[in-house]
C-alpha positions in Angstrom: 18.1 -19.2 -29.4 21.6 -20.6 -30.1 24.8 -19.1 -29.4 24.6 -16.1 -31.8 28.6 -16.0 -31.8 28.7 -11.8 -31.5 31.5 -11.0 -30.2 32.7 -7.1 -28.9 35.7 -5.3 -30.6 38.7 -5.2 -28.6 38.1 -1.6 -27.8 34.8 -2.5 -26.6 35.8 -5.7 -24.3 38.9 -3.6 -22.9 35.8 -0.7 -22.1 33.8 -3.8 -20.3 36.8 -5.3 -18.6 37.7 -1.8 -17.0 33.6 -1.1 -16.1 33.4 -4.5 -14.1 36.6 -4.2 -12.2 35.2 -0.6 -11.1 32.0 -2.4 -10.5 33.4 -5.4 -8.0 35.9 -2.5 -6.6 32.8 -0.3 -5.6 30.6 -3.3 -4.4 33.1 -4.1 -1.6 33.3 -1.0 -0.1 32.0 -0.9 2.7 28.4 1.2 4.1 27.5 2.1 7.3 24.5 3.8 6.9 21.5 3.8 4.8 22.3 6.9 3.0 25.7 5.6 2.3 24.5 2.0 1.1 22.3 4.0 -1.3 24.9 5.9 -3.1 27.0 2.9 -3.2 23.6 1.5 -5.1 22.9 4.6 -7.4 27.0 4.5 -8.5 26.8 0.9 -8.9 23.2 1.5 -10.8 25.7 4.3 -13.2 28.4 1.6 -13.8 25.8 -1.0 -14.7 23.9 1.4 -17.2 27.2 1.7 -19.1 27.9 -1.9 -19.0 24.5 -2.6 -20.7 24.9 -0.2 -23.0 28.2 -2.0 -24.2 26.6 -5.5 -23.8 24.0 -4.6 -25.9 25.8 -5.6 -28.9 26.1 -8.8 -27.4 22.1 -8.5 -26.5 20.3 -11.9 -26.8 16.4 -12.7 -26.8 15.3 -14.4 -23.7 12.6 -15.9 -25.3 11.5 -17.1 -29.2 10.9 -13.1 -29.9 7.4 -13.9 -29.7 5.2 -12.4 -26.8 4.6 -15.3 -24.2 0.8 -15.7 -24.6 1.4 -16.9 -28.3 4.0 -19.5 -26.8 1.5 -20.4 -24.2 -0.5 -23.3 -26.7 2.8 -25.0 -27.4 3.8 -25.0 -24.0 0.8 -26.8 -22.7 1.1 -29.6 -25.5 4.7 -30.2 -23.9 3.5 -30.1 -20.6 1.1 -33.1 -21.3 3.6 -34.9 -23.3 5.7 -35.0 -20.9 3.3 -35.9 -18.0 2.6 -33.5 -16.7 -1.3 -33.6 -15.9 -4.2 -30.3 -15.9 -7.6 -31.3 -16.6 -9.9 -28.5 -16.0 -6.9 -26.1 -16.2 -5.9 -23.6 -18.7 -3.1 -20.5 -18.8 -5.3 -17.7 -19.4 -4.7 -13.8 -18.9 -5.9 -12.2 -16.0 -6.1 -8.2 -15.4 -3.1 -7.2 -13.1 -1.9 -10.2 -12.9 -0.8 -11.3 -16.4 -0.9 -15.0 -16.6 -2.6 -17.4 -14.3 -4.5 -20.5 -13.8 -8.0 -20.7 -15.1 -10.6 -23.3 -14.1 -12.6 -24.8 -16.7 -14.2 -26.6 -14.6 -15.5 -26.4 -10.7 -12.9 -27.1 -7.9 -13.8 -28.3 -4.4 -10.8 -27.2 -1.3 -8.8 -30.0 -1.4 -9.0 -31.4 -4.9 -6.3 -32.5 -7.2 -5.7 -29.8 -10.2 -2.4 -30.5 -11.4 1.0 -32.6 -10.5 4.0 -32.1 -12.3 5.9 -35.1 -12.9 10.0 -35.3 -11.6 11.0 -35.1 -15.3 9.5 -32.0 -15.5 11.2 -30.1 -12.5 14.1 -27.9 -13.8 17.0 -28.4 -11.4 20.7 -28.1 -10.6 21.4 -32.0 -11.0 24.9 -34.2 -9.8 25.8 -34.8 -13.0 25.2 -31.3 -14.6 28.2 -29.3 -15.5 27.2 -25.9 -14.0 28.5 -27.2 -10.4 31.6 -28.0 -11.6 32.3 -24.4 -13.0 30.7 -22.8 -9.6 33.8 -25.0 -7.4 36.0 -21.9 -6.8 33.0 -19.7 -5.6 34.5 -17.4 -2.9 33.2 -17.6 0.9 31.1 -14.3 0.1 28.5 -16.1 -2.4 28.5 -19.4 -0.9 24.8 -18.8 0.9 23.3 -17.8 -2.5 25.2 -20.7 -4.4 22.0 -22.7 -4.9 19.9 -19.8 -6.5 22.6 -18.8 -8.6 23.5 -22.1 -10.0 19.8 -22.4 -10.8 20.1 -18.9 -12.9 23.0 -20.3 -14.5 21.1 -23.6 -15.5 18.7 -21.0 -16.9 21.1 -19.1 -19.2 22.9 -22.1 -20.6 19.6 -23.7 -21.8 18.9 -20.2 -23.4 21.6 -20.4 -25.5 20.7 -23.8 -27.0 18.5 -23.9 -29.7 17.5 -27.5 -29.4 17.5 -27.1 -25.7 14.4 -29.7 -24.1 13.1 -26.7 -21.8 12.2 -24.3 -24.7 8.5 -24.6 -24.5 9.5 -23.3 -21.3 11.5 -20.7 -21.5 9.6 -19.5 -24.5 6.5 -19.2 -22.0 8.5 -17.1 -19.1 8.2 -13.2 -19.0 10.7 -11.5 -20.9 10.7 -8.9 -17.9 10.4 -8.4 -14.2 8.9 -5.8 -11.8 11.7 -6.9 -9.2 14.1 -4.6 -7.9 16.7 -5.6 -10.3 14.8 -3.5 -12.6 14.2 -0.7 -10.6 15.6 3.0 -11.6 17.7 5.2 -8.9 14.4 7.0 -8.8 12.3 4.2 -7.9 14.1 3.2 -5.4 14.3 6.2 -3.9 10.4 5.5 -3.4 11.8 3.2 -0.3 13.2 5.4 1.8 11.7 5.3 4.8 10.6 1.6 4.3 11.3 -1.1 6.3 12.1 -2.9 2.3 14.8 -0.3 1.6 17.3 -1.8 3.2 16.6 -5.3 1.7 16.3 -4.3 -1.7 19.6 -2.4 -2.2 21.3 -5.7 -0.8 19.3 -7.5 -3.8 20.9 -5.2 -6.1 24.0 -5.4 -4.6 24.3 -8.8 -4.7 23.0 -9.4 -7.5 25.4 -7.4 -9.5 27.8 -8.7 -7.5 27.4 -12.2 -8.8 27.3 -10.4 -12.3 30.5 -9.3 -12.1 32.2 -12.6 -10.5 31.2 -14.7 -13.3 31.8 -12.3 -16.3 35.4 -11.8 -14.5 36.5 -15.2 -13.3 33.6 -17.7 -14.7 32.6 -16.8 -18.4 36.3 -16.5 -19.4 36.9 -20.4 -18.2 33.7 -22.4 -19.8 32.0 -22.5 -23.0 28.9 -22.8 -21.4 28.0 -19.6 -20.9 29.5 -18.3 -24.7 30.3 -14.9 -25.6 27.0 -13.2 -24.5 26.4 -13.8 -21.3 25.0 -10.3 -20.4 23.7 -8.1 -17.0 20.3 -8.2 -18.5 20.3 -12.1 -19.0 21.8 -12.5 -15.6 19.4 -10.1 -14.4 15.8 -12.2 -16.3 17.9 -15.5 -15.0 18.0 -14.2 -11.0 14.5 -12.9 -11.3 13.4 -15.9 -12.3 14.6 -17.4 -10.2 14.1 -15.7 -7.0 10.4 -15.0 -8.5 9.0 -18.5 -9.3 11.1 -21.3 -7.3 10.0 -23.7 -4.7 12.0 -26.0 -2.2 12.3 -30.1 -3.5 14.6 -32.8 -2.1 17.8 -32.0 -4.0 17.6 -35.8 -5.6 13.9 -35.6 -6.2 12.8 -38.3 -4.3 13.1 -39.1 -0.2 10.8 -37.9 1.9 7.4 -35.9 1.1 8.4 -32.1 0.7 6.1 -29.5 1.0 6.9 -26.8 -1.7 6.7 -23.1 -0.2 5.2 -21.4 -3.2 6.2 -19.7 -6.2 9.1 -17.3 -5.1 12.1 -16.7 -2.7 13.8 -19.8 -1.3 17.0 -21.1 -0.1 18.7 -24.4 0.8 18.2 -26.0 3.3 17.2 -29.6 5.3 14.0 -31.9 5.3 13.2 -33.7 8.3 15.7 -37.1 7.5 18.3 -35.0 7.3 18.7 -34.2 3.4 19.4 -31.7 1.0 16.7 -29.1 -0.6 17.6 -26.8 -3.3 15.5 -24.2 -5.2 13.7 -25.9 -8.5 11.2 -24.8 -10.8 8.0 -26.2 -11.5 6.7 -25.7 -14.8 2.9 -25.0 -15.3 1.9 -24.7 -11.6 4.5 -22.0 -11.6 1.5 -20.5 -13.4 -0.5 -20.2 -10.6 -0.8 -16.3 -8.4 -0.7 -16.0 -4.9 -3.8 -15.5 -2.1 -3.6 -16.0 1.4 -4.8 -19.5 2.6 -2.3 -22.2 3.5 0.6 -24.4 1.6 -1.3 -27.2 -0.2 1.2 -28.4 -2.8 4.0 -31.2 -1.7 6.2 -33.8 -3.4 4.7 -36.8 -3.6 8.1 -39.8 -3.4 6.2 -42.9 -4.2 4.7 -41.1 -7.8 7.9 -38.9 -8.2 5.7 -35.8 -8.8 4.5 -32.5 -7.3 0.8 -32.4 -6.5 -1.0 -29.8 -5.6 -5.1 -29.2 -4.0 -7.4 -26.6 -4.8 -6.8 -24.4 -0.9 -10.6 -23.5 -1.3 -13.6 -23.8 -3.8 -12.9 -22.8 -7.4 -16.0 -22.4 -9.8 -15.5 -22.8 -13.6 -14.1 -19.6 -15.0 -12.1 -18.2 -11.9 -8.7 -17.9 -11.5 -6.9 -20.5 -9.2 -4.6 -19.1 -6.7 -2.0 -20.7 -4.3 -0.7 -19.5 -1.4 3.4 -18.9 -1.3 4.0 -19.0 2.5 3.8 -16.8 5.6 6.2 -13.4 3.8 5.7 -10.2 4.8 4.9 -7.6 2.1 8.7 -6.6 2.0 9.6 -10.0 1.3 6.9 -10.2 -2.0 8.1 -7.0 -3.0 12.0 -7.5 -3.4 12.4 -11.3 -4.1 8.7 -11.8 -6.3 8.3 -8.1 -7.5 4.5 -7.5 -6.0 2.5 -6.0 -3.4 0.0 -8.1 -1.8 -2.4 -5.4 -0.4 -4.6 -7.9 2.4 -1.5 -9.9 3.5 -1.9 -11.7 7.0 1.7 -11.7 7.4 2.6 -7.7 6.5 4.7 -6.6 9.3 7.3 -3.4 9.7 10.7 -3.3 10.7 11.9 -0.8 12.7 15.8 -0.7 13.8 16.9 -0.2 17.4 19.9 -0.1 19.2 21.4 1.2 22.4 23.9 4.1 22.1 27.3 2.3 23.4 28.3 6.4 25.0 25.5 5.9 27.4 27.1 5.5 30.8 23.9 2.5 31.5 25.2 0.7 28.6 26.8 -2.4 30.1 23.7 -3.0 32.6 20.9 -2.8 29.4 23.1 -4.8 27.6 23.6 -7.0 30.7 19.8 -7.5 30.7 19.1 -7.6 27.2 21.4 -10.7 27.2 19.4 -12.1 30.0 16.0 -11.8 27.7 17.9 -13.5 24.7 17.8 -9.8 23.0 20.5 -8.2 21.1 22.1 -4.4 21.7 20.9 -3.8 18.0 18.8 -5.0 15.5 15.5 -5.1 13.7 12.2 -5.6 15.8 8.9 -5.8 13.8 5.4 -4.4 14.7 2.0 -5.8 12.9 -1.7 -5.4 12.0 -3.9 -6.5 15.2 -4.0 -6.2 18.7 -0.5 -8.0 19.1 0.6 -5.2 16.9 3.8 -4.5 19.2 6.2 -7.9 19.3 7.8 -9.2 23.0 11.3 -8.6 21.5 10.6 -5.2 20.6 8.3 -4.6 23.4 11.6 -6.2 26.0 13.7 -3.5 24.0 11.7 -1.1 24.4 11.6 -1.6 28.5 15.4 -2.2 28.8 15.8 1.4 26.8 14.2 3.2 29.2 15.0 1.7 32.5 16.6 4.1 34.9 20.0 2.5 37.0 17.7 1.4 39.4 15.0 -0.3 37.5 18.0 -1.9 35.6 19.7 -3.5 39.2 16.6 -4.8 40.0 15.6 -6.5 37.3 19.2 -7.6 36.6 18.7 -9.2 40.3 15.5 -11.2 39.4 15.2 -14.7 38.8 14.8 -15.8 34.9 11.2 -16.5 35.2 10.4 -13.1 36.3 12.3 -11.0 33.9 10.6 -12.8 31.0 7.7 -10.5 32.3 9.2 -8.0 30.4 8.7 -9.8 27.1 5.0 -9.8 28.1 2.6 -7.5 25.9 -0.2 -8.8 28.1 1.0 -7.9 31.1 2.0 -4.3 32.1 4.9 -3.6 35.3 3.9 -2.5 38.1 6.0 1.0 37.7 3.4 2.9 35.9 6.2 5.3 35.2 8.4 3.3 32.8 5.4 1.7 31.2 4.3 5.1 30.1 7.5 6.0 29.2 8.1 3.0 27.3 4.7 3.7 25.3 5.6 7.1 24.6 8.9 6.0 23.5 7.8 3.8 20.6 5.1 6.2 20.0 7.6 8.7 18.6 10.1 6.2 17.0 6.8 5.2 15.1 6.3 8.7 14.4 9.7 9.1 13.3 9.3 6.5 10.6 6.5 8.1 9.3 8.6 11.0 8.6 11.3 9.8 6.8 9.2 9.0 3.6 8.4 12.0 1.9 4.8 11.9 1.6 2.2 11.3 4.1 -0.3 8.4 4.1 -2.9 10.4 2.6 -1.3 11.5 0.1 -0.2 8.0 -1.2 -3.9 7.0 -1.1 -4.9 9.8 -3.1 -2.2 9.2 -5.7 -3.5 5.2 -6.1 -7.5 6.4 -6.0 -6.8 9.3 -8.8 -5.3 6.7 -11.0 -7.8 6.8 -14.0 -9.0 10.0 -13.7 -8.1 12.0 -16.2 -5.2 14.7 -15.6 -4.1 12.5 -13.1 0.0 11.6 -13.2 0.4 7.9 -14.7 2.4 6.1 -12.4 3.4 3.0 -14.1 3.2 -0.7 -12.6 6.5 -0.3 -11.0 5.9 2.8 -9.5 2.1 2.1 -8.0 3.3 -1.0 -6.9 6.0 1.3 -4.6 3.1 3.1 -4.1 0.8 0.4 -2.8 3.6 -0.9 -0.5 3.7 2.1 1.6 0.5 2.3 1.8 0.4 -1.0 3.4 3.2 -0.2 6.3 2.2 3.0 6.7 -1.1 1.9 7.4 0.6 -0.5 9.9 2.7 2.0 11.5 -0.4 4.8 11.9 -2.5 1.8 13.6 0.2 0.9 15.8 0.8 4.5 16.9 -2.4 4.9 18.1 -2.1 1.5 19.9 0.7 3.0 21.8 -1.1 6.1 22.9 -3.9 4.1 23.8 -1.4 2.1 26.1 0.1 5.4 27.3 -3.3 7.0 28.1 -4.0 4.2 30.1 -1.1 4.2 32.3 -2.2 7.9 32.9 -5.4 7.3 33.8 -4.2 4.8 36.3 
């Protein structure tokens, strides 16, 4: 892909101008409610449907404009002549998931089946140009600098033809489920989700960025050309948030665990140094199951290595395991659902109502417990469904002035009792209370979707049949993720009355 050199009338770049000024202008504004923050998302959505539709004179392949599988053979052969080592590997095509990694031979947990060597790690080097244009990045982006530097690396090497990475690029997905390509409508399957929040800040952001560098960035480097576009920003940042991995920033230093294909952000290894997002051709291949990290930089070799996390036999696909993320986390930084996820958990926001005349005392005693007045608390699958934090909240709530006084008057170690699932107070009348309380804020939640649990897991099992609506991927994926937390939430009801019950009975 080279440069292309299409350029927009002057009618049509005056049009674009005015769109993205509207489009920063409406992406400060500021939301203090859900509903709110999603109108600000579905205007911003309208704004950036008119924007593409200009751009898409300007509209550039993001790959050699042949579908990835044929690029796949090519890709390998670069791999391994550049070091990068596979034996008993191959990229094959697996249902539902695309790509993967295919044995072609049997694996053993803990065996060898690839490293990537460091001249094959695609990063945001010292002596690349793309920092240098990023230096006057306001205060606002500075916590997503990394990622979108990374994005940026992406786009440049798109528009060279003779760029070194484009066996690479050539083998990436042309196209994302993440939310950056989700319609107001999906979107709207959220509501009610402990991810809806998250993902309209993805979009927000994201578009944000969009804007900052087609105003202020594009017009000062020849780097990013004439065509830098929202739908190549948009393949760039889901690349990026979908597939990279934490590495010492200089590649070499001490061993670095990588945290699997996906969301990550800067931050320090143990002697103190820098880690920023890479990617990691080839074993970038490889899905997701639950298991445990087994991939890590190896300094004395200057390569990533990764082990088989269990036994592979010849013909199956081999999976990694991307880290301890919740289900909302997969869904709005790697665009899936992973249905039997250890680490699926539900947020539920809680706050205490600054009119009620008991305010300063709960907060007084919140502050003691290390709690906050407001914020998210989580619940989970199993019998330690119900977190301390939330669980401490929950007590604190509904404490009356004298519960408050006296536990405001007890010594540290004892007030951590309230943070104690496994141990209930002796005033059988709060701890019902405080059962019954999260019972019907977890009933609550339930409501606020607009379909029940049932009827999302009869919509999934009719898919097939025939007369049956067709969903789409990006719609059953929507699907799939409520089943999951509502499933959560229903379990964890029932918990609670079980608790409650109990406190009756006694």
């Amino acid at each position: 892909m080279t440069s292309g050199g299409k350029k927009l009338s002057m009618s049509k770049q005056n049009e674009l101008n005015t769109l993205v000024d509207s489009l920063m202008k409406l992406s400060f504004l500021k939301t203090t409610t859900i509903n709110e923050q999603f109108k600000q998302y579905q205007d911003m959505h309208a704004i950036l449907e008119r924007i593409r539709k200009v751009e898409s004179e300007l509209k550039l392949k993001t790959n050699n404009g042949k579908p990835r599988q044929t690029n796949i053979e090519a890709f390998c052969r670069w791999a391994k002549e550049h070091g990068c080592q596979f034996e008993g590997l191959k990229i094959s095509e697996f249902s539902g998931f695309e790509l993967g990694l295919e044995a072609t031979k049997d694996f053993q947990a803990g065996e060898l089946f690839i490293t990537v060597p460091k001249e094959l790690i695609f990063s945001v080097t010292a002596d690349n140009k793309i920092p240098e244009i990023m230096k006057d990045i306001p205060v606002m982006m500075e916590q997503n600098l990394s990622n979108l530097m990374l994005a940026l690396m992406l786009i440049v090497e798109r528009f060279q033809s003779n760029s070194a990475w484009k066996p690479y690029l050539d083998v990436l997905p042309e196209r994302y489920s993440t939310v950056l390509y989700f319609s107001p409508a999906d979107m709207g399957e959220l509501k009610g989700t402990s991810a809806f929040e998250s993902a309209l800040k993805q979009c927000k952001n994201i578009a944000r960025q969009y804007g900052f560098i087609k105003k202020f960035i594009q017009p000062k480097t020849a780097l990013l050309k004439e065509n830098f576009t929202y739908d190549l920003y948009c393949w760039a940042a889901s690349t990026v948030m979908t597939r990279q991995n934490l590495i010492p920033v200089n590649l070499a230093g001490t061993e670095s665990g990588t945290n699997g294909a996906g969301d990550a952000a800067s931050s320090s290894t143990e002697d103190g140094s820098r880690s920023n997002p890479v990617l990691i051709p080839f074993w970038d291949m490889a899905n997701h199951m639950h298991g445990e990290i087994t991939t890590g930089y190896n300094e004395q070799l200057e390569r990533v290595e990764s082990v088989a996390l269990k036994d592979f036999r010849k013909g199956e696909q081999i999976f990694i395991y991307y880290g301890d993320r919740s289900n909302a986390n997969f869904l709005v930084h790697n665009g899936f659902v992973y249905s039997d996820n250890g680490n699926s958990n539900v947020s539920m926001q809680l706050g205490l109502n600054a009119a009620d005349e008991l305010f300063e005392q709960r907060k007084q005693l919140l502050e003691k417990l290390n709690l906050s007045t407001a914020g998210d608390y989580s619940i989970c699958r199993g019998t330690n469904c119900i977190s301390s934090e939330l669980l401490g909240f929950a007590r604190v709530f509904n404490m009356t002035k004298e519960q408050l006084t006296h536990w405001i008057g007890q010594d540290e170690t004892i007030t951590k009792k309230l943070l104690d699932p496994g141990q209930a107070l002796e005033d059988e009348a709060l701890e019902q209370k405080v059962w019954k309380f999260l019972s019907i804020r977890l009933q609550m939640m339930l409501r606020m979707s607009g379909t029940t649990l049932e009827q999302d897991e009869a919509l999934l099992a009719s898919q097939g049949q025939k007369g049956a609506p067709k969903l789409g991927h990006i719609r059953s994926m929507l699907v799939q993720y409520r089943v999951v937390e509502k499933s959560i939430v229903t379990e964890t009801i029932e918990y609670c009355k079980r608790k409650e019950s109990a406190q009756q009975v006694a």
